[in-house]
N, C-alpha and C positions, 0 to 999 in steps of 0.2 A: 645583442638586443634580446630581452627576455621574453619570452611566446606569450600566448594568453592563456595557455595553462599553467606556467611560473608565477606570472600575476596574481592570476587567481587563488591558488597555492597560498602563497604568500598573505594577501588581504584575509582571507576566509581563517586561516592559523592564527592571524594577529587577532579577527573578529572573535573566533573559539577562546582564545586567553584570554581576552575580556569578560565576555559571557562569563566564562569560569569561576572568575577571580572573583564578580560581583553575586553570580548565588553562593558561593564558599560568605562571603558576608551578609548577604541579605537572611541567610538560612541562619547563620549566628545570633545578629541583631534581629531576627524577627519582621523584617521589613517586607514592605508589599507598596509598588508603586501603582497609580492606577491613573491616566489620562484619556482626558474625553476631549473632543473634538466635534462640538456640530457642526452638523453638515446641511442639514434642511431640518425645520420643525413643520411640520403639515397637520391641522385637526387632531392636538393632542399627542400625534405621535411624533417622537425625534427620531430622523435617523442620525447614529453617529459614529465615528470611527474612533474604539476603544482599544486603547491597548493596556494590559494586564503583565505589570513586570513583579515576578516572585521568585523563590529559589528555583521551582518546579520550572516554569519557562526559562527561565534563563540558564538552569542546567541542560536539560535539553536541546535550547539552541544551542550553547559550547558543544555538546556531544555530537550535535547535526551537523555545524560547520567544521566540524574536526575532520569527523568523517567524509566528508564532502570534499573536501579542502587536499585528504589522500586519494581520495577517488581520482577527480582531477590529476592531481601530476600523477598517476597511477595512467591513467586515458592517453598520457603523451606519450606512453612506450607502449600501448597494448594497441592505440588507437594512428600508431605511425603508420605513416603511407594515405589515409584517409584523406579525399579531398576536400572532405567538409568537416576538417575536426573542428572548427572554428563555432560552425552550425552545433555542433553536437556538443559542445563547452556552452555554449548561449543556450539552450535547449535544459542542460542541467541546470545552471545557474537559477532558470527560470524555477525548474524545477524544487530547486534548496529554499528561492524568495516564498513561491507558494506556502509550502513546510512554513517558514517562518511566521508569515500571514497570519497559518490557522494557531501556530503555537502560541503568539500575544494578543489574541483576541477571545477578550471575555463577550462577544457580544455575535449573535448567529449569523447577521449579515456581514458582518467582515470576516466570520468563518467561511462563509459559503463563498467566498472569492479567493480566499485560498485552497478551499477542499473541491473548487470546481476548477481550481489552476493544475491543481496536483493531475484530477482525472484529464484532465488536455494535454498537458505537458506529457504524460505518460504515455497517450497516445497515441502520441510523435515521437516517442522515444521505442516505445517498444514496434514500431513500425519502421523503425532507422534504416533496417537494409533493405526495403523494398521487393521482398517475394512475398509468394501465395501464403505462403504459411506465416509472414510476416503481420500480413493484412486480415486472417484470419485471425491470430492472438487479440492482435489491438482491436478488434471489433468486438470479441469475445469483452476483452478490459474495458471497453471505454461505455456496452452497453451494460456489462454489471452495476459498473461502479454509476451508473446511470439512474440506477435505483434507488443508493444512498444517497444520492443529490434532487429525488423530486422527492423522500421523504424528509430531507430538512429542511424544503422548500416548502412542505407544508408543513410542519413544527415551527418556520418564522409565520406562516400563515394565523396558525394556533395562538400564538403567541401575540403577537398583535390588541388582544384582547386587554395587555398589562398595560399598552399603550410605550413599549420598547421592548428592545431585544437583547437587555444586558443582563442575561440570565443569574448572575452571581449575585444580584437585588431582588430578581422574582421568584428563585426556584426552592429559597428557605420560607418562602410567604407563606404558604396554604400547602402542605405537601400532603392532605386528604381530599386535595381538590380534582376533579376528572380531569378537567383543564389540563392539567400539569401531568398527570397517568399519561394521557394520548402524547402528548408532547416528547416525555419520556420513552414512549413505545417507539414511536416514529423517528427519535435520536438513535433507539437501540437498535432499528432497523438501519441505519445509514450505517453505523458504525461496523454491523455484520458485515457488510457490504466491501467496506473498505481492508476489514482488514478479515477477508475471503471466507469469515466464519460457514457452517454449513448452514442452507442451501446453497451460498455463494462463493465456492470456492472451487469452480475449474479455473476460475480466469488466472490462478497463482501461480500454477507452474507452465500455463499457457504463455505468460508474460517472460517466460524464457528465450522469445524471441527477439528481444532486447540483447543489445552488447553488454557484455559480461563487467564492465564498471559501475554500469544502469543497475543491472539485477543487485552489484552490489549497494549500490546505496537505495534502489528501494526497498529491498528483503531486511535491510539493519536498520534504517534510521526515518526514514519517511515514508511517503503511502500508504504500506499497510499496519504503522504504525499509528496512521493519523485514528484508526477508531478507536483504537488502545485511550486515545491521550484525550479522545470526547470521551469516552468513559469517567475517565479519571477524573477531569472537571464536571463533570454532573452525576458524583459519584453518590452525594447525600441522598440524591434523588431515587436513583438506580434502586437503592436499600430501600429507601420508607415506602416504595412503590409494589414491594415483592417481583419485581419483573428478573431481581438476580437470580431467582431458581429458574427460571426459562431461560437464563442467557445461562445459569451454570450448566444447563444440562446440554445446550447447544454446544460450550467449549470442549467439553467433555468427549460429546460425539464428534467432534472436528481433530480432536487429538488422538482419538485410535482411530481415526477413520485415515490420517496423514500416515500415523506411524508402521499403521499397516500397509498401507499403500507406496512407502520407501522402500520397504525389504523388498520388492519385485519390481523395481525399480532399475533401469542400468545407466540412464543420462545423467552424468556425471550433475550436472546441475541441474536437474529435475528431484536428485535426493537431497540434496539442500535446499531447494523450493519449499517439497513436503518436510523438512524440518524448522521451516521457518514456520510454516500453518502449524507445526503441532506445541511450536512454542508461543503464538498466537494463542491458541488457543489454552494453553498453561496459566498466560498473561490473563487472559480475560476470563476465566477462572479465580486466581486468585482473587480478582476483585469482586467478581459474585462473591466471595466467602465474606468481603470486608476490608481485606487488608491492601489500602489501597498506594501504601507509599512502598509495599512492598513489591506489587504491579509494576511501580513505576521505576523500581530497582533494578528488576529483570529487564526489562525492558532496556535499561543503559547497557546493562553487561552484556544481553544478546547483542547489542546493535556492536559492538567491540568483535565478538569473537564469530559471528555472523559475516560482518563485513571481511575480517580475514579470511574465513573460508572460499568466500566467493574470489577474492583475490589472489587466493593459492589454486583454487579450478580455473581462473584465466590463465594463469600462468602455465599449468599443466596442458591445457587445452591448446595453448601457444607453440609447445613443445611436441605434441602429437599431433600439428599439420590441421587444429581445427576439429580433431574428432573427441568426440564426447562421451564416445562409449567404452564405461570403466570396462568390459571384456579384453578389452585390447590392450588393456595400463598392466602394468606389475613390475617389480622388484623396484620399484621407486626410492626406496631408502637406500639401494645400492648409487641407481643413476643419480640422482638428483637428493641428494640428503639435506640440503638447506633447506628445501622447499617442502621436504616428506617432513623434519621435525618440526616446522611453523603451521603445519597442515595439521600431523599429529597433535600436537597441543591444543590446539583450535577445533579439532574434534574433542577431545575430552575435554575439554572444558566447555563443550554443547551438555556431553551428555553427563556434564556437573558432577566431575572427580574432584574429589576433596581439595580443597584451598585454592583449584584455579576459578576464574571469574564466573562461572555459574552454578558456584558448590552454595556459594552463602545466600546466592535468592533460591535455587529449584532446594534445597534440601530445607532450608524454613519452611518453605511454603508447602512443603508434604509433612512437613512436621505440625504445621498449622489446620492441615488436613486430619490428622488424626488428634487434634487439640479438639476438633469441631463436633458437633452431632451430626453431620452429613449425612443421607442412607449410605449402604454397603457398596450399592449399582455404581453411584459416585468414587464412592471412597475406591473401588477395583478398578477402574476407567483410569482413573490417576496415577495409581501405582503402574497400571501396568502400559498405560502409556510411558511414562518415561523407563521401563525398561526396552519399551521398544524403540524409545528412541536411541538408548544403550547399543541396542541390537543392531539398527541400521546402520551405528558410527562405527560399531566395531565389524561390521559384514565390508564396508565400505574400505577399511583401515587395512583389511585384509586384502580386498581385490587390487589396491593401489598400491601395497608395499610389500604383500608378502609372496602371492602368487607367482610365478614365473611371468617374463615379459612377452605378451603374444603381440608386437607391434610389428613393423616392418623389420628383418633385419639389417637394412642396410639405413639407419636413420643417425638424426645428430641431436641425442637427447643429454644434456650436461645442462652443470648447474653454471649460472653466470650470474655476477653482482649487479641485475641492472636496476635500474629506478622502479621497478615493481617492485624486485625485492625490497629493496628500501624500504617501497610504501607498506610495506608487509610485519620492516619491524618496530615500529612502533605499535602496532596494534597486537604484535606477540605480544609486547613488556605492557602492556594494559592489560591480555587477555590472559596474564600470570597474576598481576598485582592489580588489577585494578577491581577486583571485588573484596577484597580485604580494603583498600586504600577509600573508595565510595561507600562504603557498610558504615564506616565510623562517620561518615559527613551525612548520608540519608538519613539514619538511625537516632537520631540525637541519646537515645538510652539504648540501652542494650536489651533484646528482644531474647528472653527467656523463656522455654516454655520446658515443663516439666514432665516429660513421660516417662514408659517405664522402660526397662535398660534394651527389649527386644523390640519396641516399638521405635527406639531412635537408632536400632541398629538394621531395622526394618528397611529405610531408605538404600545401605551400604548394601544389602542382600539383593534385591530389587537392582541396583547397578552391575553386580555380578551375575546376578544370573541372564541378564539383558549380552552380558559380554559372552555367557556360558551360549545361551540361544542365538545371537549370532554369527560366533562357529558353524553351530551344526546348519540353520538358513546357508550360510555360504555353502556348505559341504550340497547339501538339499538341492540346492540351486545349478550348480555346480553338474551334480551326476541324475538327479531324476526331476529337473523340471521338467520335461516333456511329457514323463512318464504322469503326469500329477494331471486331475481331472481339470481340463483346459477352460471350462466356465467359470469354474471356481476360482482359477489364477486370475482369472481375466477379469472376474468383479474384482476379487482384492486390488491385484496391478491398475487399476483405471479410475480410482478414488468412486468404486460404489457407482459405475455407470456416469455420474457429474457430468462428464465434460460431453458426454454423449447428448445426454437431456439440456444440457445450458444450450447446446447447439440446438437442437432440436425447437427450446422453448426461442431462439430470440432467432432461428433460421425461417418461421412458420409465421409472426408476424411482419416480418419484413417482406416477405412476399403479397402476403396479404395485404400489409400497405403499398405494395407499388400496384398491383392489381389496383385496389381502393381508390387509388389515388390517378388512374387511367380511368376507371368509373366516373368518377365523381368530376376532380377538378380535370381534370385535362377530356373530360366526359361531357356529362348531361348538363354540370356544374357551369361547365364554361360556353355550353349552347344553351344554356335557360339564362346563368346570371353574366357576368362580368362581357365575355364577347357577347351576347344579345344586345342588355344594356347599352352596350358599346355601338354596335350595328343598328338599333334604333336611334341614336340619338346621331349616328351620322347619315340616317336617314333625314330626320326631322330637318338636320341642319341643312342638309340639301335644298330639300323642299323651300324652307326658310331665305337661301340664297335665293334661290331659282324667283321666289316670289318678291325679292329685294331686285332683284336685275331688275325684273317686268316691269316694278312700279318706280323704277328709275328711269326705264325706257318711257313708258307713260308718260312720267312728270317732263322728260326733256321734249315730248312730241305736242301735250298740251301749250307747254312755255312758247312752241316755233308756234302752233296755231292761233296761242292770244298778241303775242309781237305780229301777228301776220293782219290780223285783226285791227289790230291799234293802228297798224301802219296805212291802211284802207280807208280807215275814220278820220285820221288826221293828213291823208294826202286829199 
């Protein structure tokens, strides 16, 4: 009898080839399906449930239920022994439907039911194993992402005003309208939100408290992808509003503020966290600049070679008894060589070595950077972020497989063919070919640009010296981190204070409202309104009975005295 992670497996693979098969057509033929559905018309306004089928979504959804679909039978060998795997396969599932929701909805109210699913589902998910530190992540995630869901809540507010919320009719209408600015602001803030831009990015690698199948499918394909993909769709807007130089400057800061923040890093999956936020942050960059099917490139190729890495840290993690600190990992490609070359690969092709799946989006899109008039401050943030994300993969590359092994010596670390691996190779033979094989399907022409022979060799130098820098971080690290002024590591290593202050800012009003709310409602509130109220009106009623008895008692003492009467007259 087959589990319900074989089923699932199965249904979501055969859903992925569909999806596939019909943007490879729709993207051809040029087609775009759009279905409406009323649901209530109320005073001018309809609400209705829209869905929006084009190459864009339905690539996407292939790419999410693909991934998903490995995740899953990935879970039945990571997740063995579990007595609620059952719970935690219904828990993603949910998690994939949400995803889908907000992917086929051109319309803000049936987004906001799948971007308010994703932040629920997430907070049951990264809350799965039930400790302190469990409980703390998910309150950290579920109160961020908290923000981006009362400011979409007021952008349908805003919106309102069109008399519907099917923004792909209203948001070419007037685009020097304020209306439409606030609207715009208020999406830009949700979307920060979701996908951990800065100020809002402790909660991304706090969400590490999630099992290791969780991280991989929200770090690649969903959650903190969902702001990427509002972006994308209210992309005309983003431009004619100028609000892209404030979101460009925010991804900017959010990508060395990650990629610094990796190198002093030691949890194995906390440096993949921060390089998911610094290629966030890449993404939504690129689309400040404009280039937005190029965004939407990246964004498939990371969720491929993303979701591998996270997959080859489970597995790693699996083998060292649960522990997560790369100090203890080394000589990997001795021990374990199936697992160090699908890891290695899947690192370089993060940090976009030529022709594997992240050379043909990160290296246009810095070539597209110096096509631009950008300032300088920009133009240095971007190059030298992605050396540093060079630097982290290759510090990383070295503690994992080069290093001597400081584990236990008496342990049972060997490679074995199981159903992880498996799920591992299909997402290598994607994260080799699948940026050359998707470049010819997104691109319909081929994307040219013309520099001079140093400027295009400018990106290749920038990869090497990321490789050259971190050698000597590992060596640094290695022999004189102690020796290094302890403040100064401790702001770099802690992304800039963040996760201190996120606590701080959402630990200080919760206090405050339980205080408040002991004041108030369970206070003075409920001795002046609701129990007063209460207590007068069972006073009243009393009185009221009491005065119903008596003039019953009355009327039956009157009745004996007029029968007593009659009876006297007529005897």
């Amino acid at each position: 009898m087959l589990g319900i992670c074989r089923i699932s497996f199965i249904y979501l693979m055969m859903l992925s080839l569909l999806m596939m098969s019909l943007s490879f057509y729709f993207i051809n033929n040029d087609v775009i399906y759009l279905y409406e559905w009323e649901i209530i018309s109320l005073n001018s306004v309809m609400i209705e449930m829209t869905v929006l089928l084009d190459w864009m979504s339905l690539m996407f959804m292939g790419f999410v239920l693909m991934i998903s679909s490995l995740v899953i039978l990935y879970s039945e060998d990571y997740m063995m022994g579990d007595l609620n795997l059952n719970r935690f396969i219904m828990l993603v599932l949910m998690f994939v439907l949400s995803m889908m929701m907000l992917i086929i909805s051109p319309n803000l109210v049936s987004i906001l039911l799948g971007w308010d699913g994703l932040g629920l589902v997430s907070y049951c998910l990264v809350i799965y194993y039930q400790n302190v530190k469990s409980y703390n992540a998910g309150m950290l995630t579920v109160l961020m992402n908290r923000i981006g869901d009362v400011t979409l809540l007021m952008s349908i507010a805003w919106m309102m005003n069109y008399g519907g919320w099917n923004y792909i009719f209203y948001m070419n209408y007037d685009l020097s309208n304020l209306e439409v600015k606030i609207v715009m602001l208020l999406l830009m803030i949700s979307a920060m939100t979701k996908s951990a831009q800065i100020p809002f990015s402790a909660w991304l690698p706090a969400a590490m408290a999630a099992p290791t199948p969780v991280s991989a499918l929200v770090h690649s394909s969903t959650l903190v992808t969902a702001g990427v993909y509002l972006m994308i769709r209210f992309h005309n807007l983003l431009m004619s509003s100028n609000l892209n130089m404030y979101l460009m400057l925010v991804a900017s800061v959010t990508m060395f503020m990650s990629g610094l923040g990796a190198n002093y890093e030691f949890d194995l999956k906390k440096i993949i966290a921060l390089s998911t936020l610094s290629q966030l942050g890449l993404m939504i960059g690129s689309l400040s600049m404009g280039v937005m099917n190029l965004a939407f490139f990246h964004m498939l190729m990371h969720a491929l070679f993303k979701a591998l890495l996270f997959m080859c840290a489970g597995s790693l993690i699996h083998l060292f008894k649960n522990m997560q600190d790369i100090r203890v990992m080394g000589s990997m490609s001795n021990l374990v060589p199936l697992i160090g070359s699908i890891m290695g690969v899947a690192n370089m092709a993060l940090c976009g070595m030529p022709f594997l799946a992240g050379f043909y989006s990160k290296d246009l899109m810095l070539e597209y950077l110096s096509y631009t008039n950008f300032n300088y401050m920009i133009y240095i943030l971007f190059y030298f972020s992605t050396g540093l994300t060079v630097c982290y993969s290759f510090r990383l590359t070295i503690m994992l497989f080069i290093q001597q092994f400081n584990f236990y010596s008496l342990s049972m670390i060997y490679d074995k063919l199981e159903i992880k691996i498996k799920m591992c190779y299909f997402l290598f033979i994607l994260s080799i070919v699948g940026g050359s094989m998707f470049s010819w399907v997104v691109f319909m022409l081929p994307k040219i640009l013309f520099l001079s022979m140093y400027m295009k060799m400018f990106v290749l130098l920038v990869i090497f010296m990321g490789v050259w820098f971190g050698m000597e971080i590992y060596k640094f690290s290695m022999n004189d981190y102690i020796s290094l002024k302890k403040k100064f590591a401790e702001f770099l290593g802690s992304m800039w204070f963040m996760p201190l202050m996120s606590v701080y800012l959402i630990h200080n009003p919760l206090i405050f409202g339980k205080k408040f709310m002991k004041l108030t409602d369970l206070g003075w509130y409920e001795f002046m309104g609701s129990q007063n109220i209460y207590l007068n009106m069972k006073k009243m009623s009393f009185i009221k009975f009491n005065f119903q008895n008596n003039i019953f008692m009355l009327f039956l003492i009157s009745l004996y005295f007029w029968v007593m009467i009659l009876m006297f007259l007529y005897i």
